[in-house]
MILO-816658 format. One record per residue (C-alpha): residue in one letter; x, y, z. Coordinates in Angstrom, 2 decimals. Example, Ala and Ser with C-alpha at 12.3 -4.5 7.8 and 13.67 -1.06 7.14 Angstrom:
BEGIN
rest / px / py / pz
a / 12.30 / -4.50 / 7.80
s / 13.67 / -1.06 / 7.14
REM end
This chain:
BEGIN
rest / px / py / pz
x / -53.53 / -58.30 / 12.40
x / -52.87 / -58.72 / 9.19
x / -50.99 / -62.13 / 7.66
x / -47.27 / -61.34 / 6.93
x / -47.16 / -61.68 / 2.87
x / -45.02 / -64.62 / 1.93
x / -43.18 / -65.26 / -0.89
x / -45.92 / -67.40 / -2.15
x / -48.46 / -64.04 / -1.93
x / -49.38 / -63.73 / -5.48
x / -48.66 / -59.65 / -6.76
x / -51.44 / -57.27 / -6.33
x / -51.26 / -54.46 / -9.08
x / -52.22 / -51.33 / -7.45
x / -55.14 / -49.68 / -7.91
x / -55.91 / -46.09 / -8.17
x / -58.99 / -46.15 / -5.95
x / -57.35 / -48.23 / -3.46
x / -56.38 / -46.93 / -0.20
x / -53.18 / -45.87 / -1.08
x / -54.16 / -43.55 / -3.94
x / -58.18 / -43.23 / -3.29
x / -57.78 / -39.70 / -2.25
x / -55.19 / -38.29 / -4.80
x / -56.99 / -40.02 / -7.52
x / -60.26 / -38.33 / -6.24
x / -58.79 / -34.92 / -6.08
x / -56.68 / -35.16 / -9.68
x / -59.58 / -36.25 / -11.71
x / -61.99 / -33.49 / -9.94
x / -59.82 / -30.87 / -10.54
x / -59.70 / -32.22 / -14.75
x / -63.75 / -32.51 / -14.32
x / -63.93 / -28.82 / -13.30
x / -61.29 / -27.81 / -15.99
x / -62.74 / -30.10 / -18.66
x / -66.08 / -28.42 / -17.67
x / -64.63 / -24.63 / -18.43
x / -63.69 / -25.89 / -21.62
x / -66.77 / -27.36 / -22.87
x / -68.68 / -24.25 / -21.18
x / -66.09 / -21.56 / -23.14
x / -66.57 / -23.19 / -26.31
x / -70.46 / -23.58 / -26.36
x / -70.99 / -20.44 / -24.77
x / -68.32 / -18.40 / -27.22
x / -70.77 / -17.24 / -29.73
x / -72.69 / -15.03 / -27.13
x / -70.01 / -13.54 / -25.22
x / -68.81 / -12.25 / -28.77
x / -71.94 / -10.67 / -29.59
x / -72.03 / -9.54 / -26.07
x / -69.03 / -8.14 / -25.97
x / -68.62 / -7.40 / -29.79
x / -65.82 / -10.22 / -29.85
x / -66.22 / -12.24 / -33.36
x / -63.07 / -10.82 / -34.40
x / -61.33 / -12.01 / -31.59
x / -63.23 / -15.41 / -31.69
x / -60.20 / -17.63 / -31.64
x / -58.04 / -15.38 / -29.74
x / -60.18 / -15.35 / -27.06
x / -59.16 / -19.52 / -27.14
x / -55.55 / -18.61 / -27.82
x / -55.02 / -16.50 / -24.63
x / -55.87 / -19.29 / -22.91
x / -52.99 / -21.59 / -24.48
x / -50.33 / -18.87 / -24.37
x / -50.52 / -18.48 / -21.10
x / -50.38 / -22.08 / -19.99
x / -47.33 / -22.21 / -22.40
x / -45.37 / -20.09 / -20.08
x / -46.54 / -21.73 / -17.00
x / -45.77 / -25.02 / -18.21
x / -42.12 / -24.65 / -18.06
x / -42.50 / -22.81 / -15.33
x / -44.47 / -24.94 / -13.12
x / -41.70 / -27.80 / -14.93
x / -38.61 / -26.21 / -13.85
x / -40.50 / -25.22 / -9.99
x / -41.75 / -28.94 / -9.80
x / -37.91 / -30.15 / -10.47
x / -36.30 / -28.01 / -7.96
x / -39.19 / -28.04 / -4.95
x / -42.22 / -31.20 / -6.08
x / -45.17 / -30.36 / -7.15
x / -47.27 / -28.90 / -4.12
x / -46.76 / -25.09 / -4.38
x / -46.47 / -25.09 / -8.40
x / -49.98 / -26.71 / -8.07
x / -51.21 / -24.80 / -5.54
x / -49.84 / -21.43 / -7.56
x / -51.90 / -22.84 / -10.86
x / -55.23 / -24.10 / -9.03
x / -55.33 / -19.92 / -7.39
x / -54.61 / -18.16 / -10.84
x / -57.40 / -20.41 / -12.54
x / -59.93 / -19.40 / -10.04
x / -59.01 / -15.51 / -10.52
x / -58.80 / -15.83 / -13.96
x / -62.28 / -17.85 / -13.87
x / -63.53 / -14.50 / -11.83
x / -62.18 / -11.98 / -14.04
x / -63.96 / -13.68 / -17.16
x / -67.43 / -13.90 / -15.14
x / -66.73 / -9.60 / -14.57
x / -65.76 / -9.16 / -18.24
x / -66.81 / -5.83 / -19.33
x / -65.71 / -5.92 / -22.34
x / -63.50 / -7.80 / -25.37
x / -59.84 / -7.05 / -23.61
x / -60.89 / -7.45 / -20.20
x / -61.86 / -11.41 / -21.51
x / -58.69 / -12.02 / -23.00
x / -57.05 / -11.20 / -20.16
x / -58.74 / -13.03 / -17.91
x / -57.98 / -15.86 / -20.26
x / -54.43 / -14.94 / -20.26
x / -54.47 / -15.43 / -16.43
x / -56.59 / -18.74 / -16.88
x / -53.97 / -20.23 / -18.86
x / -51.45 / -19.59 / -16.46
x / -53.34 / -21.30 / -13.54
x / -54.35 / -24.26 / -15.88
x / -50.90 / -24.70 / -17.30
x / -49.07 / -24.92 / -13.88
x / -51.96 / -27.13 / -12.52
x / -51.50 / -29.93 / -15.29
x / -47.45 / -30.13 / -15.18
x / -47.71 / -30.04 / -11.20
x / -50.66 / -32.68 / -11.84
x / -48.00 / -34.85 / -14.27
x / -44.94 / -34.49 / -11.83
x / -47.63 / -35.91 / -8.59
x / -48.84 / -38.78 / -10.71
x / -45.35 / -39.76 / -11.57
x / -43.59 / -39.04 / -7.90
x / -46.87 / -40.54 / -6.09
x / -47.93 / -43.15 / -8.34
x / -46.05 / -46.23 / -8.79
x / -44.99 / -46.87 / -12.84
x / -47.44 / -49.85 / -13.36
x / -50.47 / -47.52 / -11.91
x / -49.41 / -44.53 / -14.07
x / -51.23 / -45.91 / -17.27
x / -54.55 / -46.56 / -15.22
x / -54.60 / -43.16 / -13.74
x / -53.42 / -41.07 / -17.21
x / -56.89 / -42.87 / -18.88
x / -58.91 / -41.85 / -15.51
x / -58.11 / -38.72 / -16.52
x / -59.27 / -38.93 / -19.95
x / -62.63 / -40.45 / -18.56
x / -62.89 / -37.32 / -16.30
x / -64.06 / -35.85 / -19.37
x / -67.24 / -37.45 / -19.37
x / -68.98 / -35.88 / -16.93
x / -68.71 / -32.36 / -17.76
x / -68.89 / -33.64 / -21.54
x / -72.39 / -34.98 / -21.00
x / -73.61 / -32.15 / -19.12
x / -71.19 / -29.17 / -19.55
x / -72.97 / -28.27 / -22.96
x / -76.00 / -28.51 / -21.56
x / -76.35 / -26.64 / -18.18
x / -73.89 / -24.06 / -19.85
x / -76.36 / -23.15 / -22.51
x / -79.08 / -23.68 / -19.93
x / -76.80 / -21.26 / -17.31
x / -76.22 / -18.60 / -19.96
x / -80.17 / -18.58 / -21.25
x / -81.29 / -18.01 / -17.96
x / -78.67 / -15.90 / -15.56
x / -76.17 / -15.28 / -18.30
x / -72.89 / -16.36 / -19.55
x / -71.24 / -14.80 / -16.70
x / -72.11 / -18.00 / -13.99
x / -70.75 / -20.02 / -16.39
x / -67.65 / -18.70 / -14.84
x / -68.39 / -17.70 / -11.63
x / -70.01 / -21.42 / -10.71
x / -66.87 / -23.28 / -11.34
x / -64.89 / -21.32 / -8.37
x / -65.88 / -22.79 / -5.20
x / -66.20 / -26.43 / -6.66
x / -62.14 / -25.85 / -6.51
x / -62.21 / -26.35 / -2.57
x / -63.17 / -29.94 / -2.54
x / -60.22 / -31.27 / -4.96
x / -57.82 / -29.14 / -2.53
x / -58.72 / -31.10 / 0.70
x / -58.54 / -34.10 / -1.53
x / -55.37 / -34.05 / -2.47
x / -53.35 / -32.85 / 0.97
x / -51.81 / -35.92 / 1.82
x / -50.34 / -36.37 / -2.12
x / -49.28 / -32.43 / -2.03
x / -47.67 / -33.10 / 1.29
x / -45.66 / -36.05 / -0.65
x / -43.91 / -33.24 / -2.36
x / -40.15 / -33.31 / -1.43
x / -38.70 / -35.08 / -3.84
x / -37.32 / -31.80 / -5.87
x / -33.97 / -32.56 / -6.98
x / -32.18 / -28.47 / -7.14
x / -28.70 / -30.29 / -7.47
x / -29.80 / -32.16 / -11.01
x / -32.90 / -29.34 / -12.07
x / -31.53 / -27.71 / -15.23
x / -30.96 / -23.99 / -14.84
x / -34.14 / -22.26 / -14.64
x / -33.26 / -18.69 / -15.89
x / -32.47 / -19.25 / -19.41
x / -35.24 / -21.87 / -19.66
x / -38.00 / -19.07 / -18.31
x / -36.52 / -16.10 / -20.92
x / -36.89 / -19.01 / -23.50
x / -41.03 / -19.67 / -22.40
x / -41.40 / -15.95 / -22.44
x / -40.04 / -15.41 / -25.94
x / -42.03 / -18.39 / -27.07
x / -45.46 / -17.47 / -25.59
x / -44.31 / -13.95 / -26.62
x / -43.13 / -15.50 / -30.35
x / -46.51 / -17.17 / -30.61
x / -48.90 / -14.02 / -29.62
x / -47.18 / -11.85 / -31.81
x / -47.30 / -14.59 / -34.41
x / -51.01 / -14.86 / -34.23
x / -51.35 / -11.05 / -33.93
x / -49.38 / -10.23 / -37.30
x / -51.42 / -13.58 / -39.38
x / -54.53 / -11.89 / -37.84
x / -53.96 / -8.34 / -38.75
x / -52.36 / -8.80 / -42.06
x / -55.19 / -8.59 / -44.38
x / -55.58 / -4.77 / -42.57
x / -51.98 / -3.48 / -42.44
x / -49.97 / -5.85 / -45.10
x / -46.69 / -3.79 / -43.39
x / -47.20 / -3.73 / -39.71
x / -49.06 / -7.15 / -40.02
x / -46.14 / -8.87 / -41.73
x / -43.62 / -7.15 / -39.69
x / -45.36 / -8.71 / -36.54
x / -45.56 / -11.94 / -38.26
x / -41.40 / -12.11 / -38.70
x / -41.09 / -10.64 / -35.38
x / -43.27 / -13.51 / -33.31
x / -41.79 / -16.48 / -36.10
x / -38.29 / -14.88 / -34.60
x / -39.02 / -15.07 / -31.45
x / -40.34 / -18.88 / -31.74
x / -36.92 / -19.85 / -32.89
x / -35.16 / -18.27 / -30.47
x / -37.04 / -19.55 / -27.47
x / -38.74 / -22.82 / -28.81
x / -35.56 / -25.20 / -29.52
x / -34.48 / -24.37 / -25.50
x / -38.06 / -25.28 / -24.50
x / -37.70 / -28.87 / -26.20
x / -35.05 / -32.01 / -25.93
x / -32.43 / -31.66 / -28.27
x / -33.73 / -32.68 / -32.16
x / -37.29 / -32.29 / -31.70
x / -37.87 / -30.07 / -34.66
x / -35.80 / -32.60 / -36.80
x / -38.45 / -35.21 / -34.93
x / -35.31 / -37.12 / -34.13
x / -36.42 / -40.37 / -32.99
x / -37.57 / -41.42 / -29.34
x / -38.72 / -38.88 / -26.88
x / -37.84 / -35.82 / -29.53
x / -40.60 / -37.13 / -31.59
x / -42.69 / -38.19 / -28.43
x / -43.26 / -34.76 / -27.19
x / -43.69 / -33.13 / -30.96
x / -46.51 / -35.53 / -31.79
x / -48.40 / -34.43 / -28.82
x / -48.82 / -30.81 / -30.42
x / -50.05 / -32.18 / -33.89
x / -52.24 / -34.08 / -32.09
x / -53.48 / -30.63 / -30.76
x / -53.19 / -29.07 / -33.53
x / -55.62 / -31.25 / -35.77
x / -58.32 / -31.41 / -33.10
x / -58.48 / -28.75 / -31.53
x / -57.95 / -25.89 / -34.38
x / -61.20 / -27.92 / -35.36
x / -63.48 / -28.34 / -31.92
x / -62.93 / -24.51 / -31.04
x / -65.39 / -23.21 / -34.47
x / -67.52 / -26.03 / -34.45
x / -70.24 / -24.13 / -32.18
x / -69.27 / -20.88 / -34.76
x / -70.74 / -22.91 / -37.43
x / -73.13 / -24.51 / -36.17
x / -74.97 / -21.38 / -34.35
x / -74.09 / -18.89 / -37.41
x / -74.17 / -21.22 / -40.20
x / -77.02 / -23.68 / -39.67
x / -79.02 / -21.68 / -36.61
x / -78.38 / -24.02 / -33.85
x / -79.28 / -23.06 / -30.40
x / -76.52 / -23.09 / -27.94
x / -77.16 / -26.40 / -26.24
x / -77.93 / -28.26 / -29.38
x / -74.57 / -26.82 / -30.69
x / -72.57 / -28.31 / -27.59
x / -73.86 / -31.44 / -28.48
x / -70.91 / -32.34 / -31.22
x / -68.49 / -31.18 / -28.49
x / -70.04 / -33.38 / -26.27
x / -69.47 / -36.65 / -28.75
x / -66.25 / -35.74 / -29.31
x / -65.28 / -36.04 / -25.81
x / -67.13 / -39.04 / -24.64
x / -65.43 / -40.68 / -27.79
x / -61.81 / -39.25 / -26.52
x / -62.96 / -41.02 / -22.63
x / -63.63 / -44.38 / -24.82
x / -60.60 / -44.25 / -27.03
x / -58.26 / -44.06 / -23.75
x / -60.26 / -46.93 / -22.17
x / -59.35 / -49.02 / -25.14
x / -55.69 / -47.89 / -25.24
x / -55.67 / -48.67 / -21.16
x / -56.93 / -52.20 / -22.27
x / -55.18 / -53.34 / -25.48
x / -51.57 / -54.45 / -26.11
x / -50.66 / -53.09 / -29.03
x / -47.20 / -50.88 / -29.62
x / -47.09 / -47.51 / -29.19
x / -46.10 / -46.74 / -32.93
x / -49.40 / -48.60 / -33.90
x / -51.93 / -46.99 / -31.29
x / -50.52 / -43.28 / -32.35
x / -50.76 / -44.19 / -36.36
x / -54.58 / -45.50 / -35.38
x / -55.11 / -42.51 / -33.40
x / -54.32 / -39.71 / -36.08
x / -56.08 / -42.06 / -38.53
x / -59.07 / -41.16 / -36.70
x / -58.61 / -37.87 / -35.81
x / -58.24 / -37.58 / -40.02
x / -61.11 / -39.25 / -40.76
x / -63.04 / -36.98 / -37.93
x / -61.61 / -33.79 / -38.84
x / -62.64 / -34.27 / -42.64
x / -66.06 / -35.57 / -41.80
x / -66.95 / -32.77 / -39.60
x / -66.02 / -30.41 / -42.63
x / -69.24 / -31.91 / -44.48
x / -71.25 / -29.94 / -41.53
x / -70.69 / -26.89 / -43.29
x / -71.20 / -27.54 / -46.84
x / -75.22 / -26.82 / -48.04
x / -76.00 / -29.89 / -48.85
x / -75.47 / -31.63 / -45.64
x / -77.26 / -31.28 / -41.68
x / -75.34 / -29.75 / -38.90
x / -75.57 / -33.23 / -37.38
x / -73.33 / -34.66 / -39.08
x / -70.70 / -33.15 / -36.63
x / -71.71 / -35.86 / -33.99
x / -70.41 / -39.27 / -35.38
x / -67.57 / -37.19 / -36.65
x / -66.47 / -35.79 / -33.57
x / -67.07 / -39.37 / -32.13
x / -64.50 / -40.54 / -34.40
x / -61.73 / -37.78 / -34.25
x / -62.69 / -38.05 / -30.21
x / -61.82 / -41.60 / -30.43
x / -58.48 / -40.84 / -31.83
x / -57.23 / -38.48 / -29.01
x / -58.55 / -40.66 / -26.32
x / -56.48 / -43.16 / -28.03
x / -53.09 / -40.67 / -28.69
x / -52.83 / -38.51 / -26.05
x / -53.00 / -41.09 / -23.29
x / -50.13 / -43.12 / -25.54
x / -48.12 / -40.21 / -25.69
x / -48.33 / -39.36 / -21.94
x / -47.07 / -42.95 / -21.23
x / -44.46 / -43.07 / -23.13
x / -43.08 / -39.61 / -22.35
x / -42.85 / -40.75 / -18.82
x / -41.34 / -44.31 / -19.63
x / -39.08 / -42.08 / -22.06
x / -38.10 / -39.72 / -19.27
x / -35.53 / -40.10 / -16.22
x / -36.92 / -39.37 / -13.12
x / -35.22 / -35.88 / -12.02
x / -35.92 / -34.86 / -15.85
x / -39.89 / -35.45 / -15.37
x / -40.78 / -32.27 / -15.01
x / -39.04 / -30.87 / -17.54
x / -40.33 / -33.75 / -20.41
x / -43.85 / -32.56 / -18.57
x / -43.37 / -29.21 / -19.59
x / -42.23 / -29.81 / -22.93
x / -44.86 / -32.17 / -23.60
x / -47.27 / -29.61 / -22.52
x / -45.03 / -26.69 / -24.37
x / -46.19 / -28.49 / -27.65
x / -49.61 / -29.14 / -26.68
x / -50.94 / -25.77 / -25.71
x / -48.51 / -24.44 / -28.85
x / -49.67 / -26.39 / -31.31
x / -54.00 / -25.68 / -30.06
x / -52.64 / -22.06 / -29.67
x / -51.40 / -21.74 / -33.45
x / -53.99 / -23.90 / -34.69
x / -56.82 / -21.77 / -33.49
x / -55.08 / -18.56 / -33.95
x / -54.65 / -18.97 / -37.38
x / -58.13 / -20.31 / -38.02
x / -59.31 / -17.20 / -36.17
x / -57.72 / -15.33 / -38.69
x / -58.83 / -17.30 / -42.13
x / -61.94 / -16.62 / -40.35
x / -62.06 / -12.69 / -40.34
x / -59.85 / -12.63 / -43.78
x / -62.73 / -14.33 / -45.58
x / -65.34 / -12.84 / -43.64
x / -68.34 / -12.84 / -40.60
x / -71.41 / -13.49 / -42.56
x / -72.83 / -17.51 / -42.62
x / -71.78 / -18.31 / -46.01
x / -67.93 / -16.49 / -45.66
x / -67.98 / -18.34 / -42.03
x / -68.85 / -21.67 / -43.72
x / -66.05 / -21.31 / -46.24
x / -63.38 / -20.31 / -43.45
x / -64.40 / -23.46 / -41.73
x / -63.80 / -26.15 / -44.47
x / -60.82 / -24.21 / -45.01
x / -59.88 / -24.90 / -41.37
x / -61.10 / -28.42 / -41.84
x / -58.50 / -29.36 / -44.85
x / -55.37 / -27.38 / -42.97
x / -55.70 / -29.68 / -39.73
x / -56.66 / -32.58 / -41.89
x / -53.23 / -32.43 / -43.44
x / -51.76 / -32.11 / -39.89
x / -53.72 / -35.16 / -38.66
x / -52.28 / -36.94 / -42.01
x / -48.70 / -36.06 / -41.40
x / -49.03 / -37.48 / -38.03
x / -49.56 / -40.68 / -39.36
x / -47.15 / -40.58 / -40.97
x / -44.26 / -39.31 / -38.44
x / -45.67 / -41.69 / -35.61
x / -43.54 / -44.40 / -35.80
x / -40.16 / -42.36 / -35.22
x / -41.15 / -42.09 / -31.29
x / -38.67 / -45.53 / -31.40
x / -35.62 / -45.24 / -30.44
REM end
């Protein structure tokens, strides 16, 4: 039998691989391994599926999709999470992801990806709020930090092997496993993570906001934002029907994006307002950057596949350090978010040198160490602190938000820099000249982030 505790028992922090949270914490972080690895494989394995499928001019599109998608499901999957917990909105995201994983792998051509990237998006965007709303309503608050850098660390696996066996997978039986491999590795992480899905009644309907207007405002955002892209990407074609889809999808972002957000986040009032907006220029800097990397690389300076995963790779196993450091150092939040953007700057315009003449395609690795280094460091700040900013029956909601911004701000970032791609052109030098471009625009992103971060105090 075990000794009663007395007051005299010193306090035992929990642990997230302790008995109490060994199995949730097993099932979270395979599920992020398995996602993680569809990233890594989509980006390395890009460049063939568009000559495959005749797709370079839908080359960041085809990354866009993705976002969109989980930018509707996020406040969906928020608002669901709120009102019922987290088990069906995370059951609901892990099925779409796994059809959406299938419909890629039977891809017969361009639209038929996109759309099964459209339906990827909506699985992986439910799955992460759900994922958020478990870790705060299973977790106790002093575990939360441990568990939010786990899940950064998850990266490492697939980061040090995704590239790899996905240019390995697609050299050998094609592209297509890529996709088709991940789906049954899904089962596992669902047996897993029963007895933390079953710890899902603590909805609160009385106090969830209203979810009706909320969902009409994620559908004319994701709607805002696709039409956005589409207009910026077709302008240089149609000047009229380009810019008249441009005004449509910037009218449809104001419309639906100040409903998805808390009040005076576009103002980057200070506190949570900022909190959540910081988390899409974090996206925004990086990741308009990591999705043309293999572009370059493979077009520009003749990489192979694998060897072009190999800067995505760095990148992520710096991000997995950078949120072991923030898990382990004291410093404020305003100072860990102003370091983190410093390095995400200092990787973003590093990587730029990769496609200038004068300079080797491998100089993208210790500069995607660096700007990986930074996100480890920001995103796992920001995720703290949006739940310390948060009350508890508004979690979901903040999750979504949070998330709203992130996939938004990758979405636009990559969007765009799909279209400075095909406005300046597909051969190697015109691809090299789009990506410095790139480089400078998410450069000053990273900068102004710097600047803004320390306005997340109240």
């Amino acid at each position: 039998m075990t000794a009663p505790k007395t007051l005299d028992t010193p306090y035992a922090p929990p642990r997230i691989f302790g008995s109490e949270y060994r199995a949730a914490s097993l099932g979270i972080l395979l599920c992020v391994t398995l996602v993680a690895f569809e990233g890594m494989s989509v980006g390395v394995v890009m460049p063939a599926i568009s000559e495959e499928l005749d797709a370079l001019g839908l080359y960041g599109m085809s990354f866009s999709a993705f976002l969109i998608g989980g930018l509707f499901a996020n406040v969906v999957a928020g608002l669901w999470s709120d009102r019922k917990g987290h088990a069906l909105p995370f059951i609901a995201g892990i099925t779409l992801f796994v059809i959406g994983m299938a419909l890629a792998g039977a891809a017969v051509n361009k639209e038929l990806f996109v759309l099964a990237r459209i339906v990827q998006g909506l699985g992986g965007g439910s799955t992460i709020v759900a994922c958020y709303v478990m870790i705060a309503r299973v977790y106790a608050p002093e575990a939360r930090s441990k568990i939010f850098a786990a899940i950064s660390a998850a990266w490492v696996v697939p980061a040090m092997v995704g590239p790899a066996v996905a240019g390995l997978v697609a050299d050998t039986v094609g592209w297509r496993w890529v996709f088709y491999g991940i789906c049954p590795l899904i089962v596992p992480a669902l047996i897993m993570l029963l007895p933390a899905l079953r710890q899902s009644s603590r909805g609160n309907p009385e106090q969830a906001v209203r979810s009706v207007p909320r969902i009409m405002a994620a559908a004319a955002t994701a709607g805002g934002a696709a039409l956005l892209l589409f207009g910026v990407d077709r302008v240089h074609q149609s000047p009229v029907a380009g810019g008249l889809a441009t005004v449509g999808g910037l009218a449809l972002l104001v419309i639906g994006l100040p409903r998805l957000l808390p009040k005076g986040a576009l103002r980057f009032a200070r506190g949570l307002p900022t909190t959540i907006m910081m988390r899409g220029m974090y996206s925004a800097a990086f990741f308009g950057v990591n999705s043309f990397i293999p572009l370059v690389l493979t077009q520009v300076k003749h990489f192979g596949t694998a060897e072009a995963g190999i800067a995505l790779t760095t990148g992520a196993l710096g991000w997995s350090t950078g949120a072991y450091l923030q898990s382990r150092r004291a410093y404020s939040a305003q100072k860990l978010l102003r370091l983190g953007a410093a390095a995400v700057l200092v990787g973003v315009l590093g990587t730029m040198l990769t496609a200038l003449p004068p300079f080797s395609g491998w100089v993208a690795v210790p500069a995607w160490i660096v700007a990986g280094l930074g996100m480890g460091i920001s995103v796992t700040t920001v995720s703290v602190t949006m739940m310390r900013q948060s009350p508890e029956d508004e979690q979901g909601k903040n999750s979504a938000a949070m998330q709203v911004m992130d996939t938004l701000g990758a979405a636009l970032a990559i969007g765009v820099g799909g279209a400075l791609i095909n406005l300046i052109g597909h051969a190697p030098a015109q691809i090299s000249t789009g990506f410095v471009v790139i480089a400078l625009l998410m450069g000053a992103i990273a900068l102004a982030a710097v600047v803004i971060a320390s306005r997340i105090r109240t």
